[in-house]
PAVO-168636 format. One record per residue (C-alpha): residue in one letter; x, y, z. Coordinates in nm, 3 decimals. Layout:
residues N
{resn: a px: X py: Y pz: Z}
...
This chain:
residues 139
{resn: x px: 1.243 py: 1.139 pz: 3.505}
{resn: x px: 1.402 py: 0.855 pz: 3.333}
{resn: x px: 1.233 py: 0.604 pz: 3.427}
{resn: x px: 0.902 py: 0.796 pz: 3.332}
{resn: x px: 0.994 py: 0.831 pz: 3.009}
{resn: x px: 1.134 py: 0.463 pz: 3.001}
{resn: x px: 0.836 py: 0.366 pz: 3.049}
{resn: x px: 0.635 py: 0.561 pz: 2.840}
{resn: x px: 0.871 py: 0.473 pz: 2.524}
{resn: x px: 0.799 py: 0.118 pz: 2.611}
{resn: x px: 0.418 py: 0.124 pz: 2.642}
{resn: x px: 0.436 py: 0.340 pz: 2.301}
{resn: x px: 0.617 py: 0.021 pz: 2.180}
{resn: x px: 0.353 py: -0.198 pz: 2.299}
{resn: x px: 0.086 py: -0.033 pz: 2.156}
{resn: x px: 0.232 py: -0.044 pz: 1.810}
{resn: x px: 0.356 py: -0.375 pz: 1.867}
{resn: x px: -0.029 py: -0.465 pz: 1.956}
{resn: x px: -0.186 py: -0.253 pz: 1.675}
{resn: x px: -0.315 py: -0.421 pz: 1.360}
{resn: x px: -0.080 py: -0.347 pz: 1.105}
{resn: x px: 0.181 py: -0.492 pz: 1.301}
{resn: x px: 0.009 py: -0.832 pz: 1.327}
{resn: x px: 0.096 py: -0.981 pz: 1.016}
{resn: x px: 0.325 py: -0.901 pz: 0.736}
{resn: x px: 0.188 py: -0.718 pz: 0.399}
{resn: x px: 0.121 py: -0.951 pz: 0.087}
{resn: x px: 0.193 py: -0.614 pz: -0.117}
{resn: x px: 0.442 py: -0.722 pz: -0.324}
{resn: x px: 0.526 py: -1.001 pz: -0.594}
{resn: x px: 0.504 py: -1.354 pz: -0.488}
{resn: x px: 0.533 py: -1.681 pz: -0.690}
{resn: x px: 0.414 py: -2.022 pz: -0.645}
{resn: x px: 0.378 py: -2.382 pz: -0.850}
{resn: x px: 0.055 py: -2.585 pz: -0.844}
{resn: x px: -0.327 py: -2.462 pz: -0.959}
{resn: x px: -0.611 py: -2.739 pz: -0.853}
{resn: x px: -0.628 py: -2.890 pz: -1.147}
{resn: x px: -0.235 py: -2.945 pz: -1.243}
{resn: x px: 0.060 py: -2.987 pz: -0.941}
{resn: x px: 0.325 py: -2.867 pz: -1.245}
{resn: x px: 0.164 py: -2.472 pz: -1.311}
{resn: x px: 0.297 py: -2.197 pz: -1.194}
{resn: x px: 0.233 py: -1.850 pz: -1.125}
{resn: x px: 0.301 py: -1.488 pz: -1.032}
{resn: x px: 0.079 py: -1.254 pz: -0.834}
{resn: x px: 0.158 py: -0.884 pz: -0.794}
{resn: x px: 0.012 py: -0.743 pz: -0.472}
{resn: x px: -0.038 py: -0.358 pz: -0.496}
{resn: x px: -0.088 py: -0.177 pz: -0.250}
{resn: x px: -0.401 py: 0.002 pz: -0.355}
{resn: x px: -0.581 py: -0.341 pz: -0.387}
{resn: x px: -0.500 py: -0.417 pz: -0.750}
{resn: x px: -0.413 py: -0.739 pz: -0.861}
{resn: x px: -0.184 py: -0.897 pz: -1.174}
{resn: x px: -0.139 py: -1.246 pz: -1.198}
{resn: x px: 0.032 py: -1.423 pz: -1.503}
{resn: x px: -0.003 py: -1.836 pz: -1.511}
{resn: x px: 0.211 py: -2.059 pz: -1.703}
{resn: x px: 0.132 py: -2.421 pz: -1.812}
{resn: x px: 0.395 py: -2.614 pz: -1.920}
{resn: x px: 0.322 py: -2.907 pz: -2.161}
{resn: x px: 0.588 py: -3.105 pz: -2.320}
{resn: x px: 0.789 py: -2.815 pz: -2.273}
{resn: x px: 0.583 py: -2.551 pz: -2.445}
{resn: x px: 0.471 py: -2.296 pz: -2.209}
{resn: x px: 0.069 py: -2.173 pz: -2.189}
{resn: x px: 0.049 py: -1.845 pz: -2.056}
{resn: x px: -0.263 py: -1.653 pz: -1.909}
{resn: x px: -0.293 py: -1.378 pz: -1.707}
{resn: x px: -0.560 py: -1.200 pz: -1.444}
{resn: x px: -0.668 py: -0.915 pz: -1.349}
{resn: x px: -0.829 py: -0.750 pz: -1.034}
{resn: x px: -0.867 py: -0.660 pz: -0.732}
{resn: x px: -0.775 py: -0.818 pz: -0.394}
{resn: x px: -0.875 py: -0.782 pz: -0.019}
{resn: x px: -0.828 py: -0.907 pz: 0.372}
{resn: x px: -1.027 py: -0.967 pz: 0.632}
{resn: x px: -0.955 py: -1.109 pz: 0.906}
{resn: x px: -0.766 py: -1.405 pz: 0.760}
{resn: x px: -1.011 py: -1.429 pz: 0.428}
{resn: x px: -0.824 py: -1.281 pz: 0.150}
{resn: x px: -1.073 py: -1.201 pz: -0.119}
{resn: x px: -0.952 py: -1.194 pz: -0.493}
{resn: x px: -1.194 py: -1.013 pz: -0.743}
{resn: x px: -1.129 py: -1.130 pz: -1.086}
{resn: x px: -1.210 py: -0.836 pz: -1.371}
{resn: x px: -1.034 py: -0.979 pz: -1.665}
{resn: x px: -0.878 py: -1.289 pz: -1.783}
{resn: x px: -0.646 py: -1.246 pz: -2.066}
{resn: x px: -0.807 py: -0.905 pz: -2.140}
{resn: x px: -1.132 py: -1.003 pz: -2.177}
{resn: x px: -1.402 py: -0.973 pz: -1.933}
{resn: x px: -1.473 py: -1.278 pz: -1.674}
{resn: x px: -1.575 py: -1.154 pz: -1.368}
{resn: x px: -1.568 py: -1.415 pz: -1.073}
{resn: x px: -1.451 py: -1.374 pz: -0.658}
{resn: x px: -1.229 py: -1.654 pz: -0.526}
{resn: x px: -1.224 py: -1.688 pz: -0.096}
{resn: x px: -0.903 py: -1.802 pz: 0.054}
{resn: x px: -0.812 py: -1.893 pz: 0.391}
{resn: x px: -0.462 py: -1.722 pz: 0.491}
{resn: x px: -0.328 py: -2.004 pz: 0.701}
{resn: x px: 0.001 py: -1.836 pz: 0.770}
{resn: x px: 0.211 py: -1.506 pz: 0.671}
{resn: x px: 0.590 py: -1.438 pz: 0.677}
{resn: x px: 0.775 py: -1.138 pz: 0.533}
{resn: x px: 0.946 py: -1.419 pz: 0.263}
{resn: x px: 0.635 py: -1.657 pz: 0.241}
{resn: x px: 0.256 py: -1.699 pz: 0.249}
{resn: x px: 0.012 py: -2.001 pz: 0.205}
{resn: x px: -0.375 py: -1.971 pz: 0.230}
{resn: x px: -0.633 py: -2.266 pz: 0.112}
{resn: x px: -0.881 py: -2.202 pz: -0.174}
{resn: x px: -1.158 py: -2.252 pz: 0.037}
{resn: x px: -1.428 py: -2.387 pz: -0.260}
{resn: x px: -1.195 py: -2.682 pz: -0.361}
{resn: x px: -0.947 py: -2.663 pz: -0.029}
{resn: x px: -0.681 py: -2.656 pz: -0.228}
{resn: x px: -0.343 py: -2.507 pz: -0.069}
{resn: x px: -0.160 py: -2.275 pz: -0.238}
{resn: x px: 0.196 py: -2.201 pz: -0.115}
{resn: x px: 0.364 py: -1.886 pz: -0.238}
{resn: x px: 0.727 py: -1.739 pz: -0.191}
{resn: x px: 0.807 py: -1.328 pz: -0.241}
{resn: x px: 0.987 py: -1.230 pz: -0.485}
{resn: x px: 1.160 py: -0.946 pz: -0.680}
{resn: x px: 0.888 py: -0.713 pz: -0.868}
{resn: x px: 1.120 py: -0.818 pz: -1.180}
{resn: x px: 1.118 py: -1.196 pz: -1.129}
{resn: x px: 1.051 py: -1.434 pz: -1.442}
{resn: x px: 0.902 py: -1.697 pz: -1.444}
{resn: x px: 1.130 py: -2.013 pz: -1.542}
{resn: x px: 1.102 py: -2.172 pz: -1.867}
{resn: x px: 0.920 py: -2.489 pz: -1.901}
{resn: x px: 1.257 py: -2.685 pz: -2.013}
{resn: x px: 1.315 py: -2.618 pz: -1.675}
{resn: x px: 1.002 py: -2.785 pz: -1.526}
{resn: x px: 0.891 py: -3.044 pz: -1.770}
């Protein structure tokens, strides 16, 4: 009888092991990152939730003064595409979908490629309170 049920418990841990939602880590969450296609120095935090709504703040840093922006919208996966619908750009309405290439996923880290430019974005998780630094920091 043990055996049996040895076995059983460890095809049960197959098939989870196997299924989908085991087969890469969540990007629900907060993640940060430096560099935007047009400037290696910007930085920015996304917040992943869970039901498929995105917040994203950007900061420029110029001479030390810091630029901020910030997104809203929706994001999704498939496959390795991850699909970001923007809805609003510092409140106001500018609607526009950006395609990414997930090239790999870690519970602590996640880079994809924006595929219109191929530009790689690396990004790092992060506490849901993280701020971003200060530009005297970066410039």
């Amino acid at each position: 009888m043990r055996c049996v049920v040895g076995r059983c418990m460890a095809a049960l841990l197959f098939c989870l092991a196997a299924s989908p939602a085991f087969a890469a880590p969540s990007l629900v969450g907060t993640w940060f990152g430096y560099g935007q296609p047009d400037s290696k120095d910007s930085m920015y935090l996304d917040h992943f939730l869970a039901d498929g709504q995105l917040h994203s703040q950007f900061r420029d840093c110029i001479k030390g003064k810091a630029f901020d922006s910030n997104e809203d919208g929706t994001w999704s996966v498939k496959g390795d595409i991850l699909t970001i619908k923007v809805e609003r750009h510092n409140a106001m309405p500018a609607p526009r979908t950006d395609v990414y290439r997930l090239t790999s996923v870690t519970a602590q880290r996640f880079k994809d490629i924006y595929l219109p430019l191929n530009f790689p974005f690396d990004e790092m998780r992060v506490a849901d309170d993280f701020k971003m630094p200060g530009c005297q920091l970066t410039s």
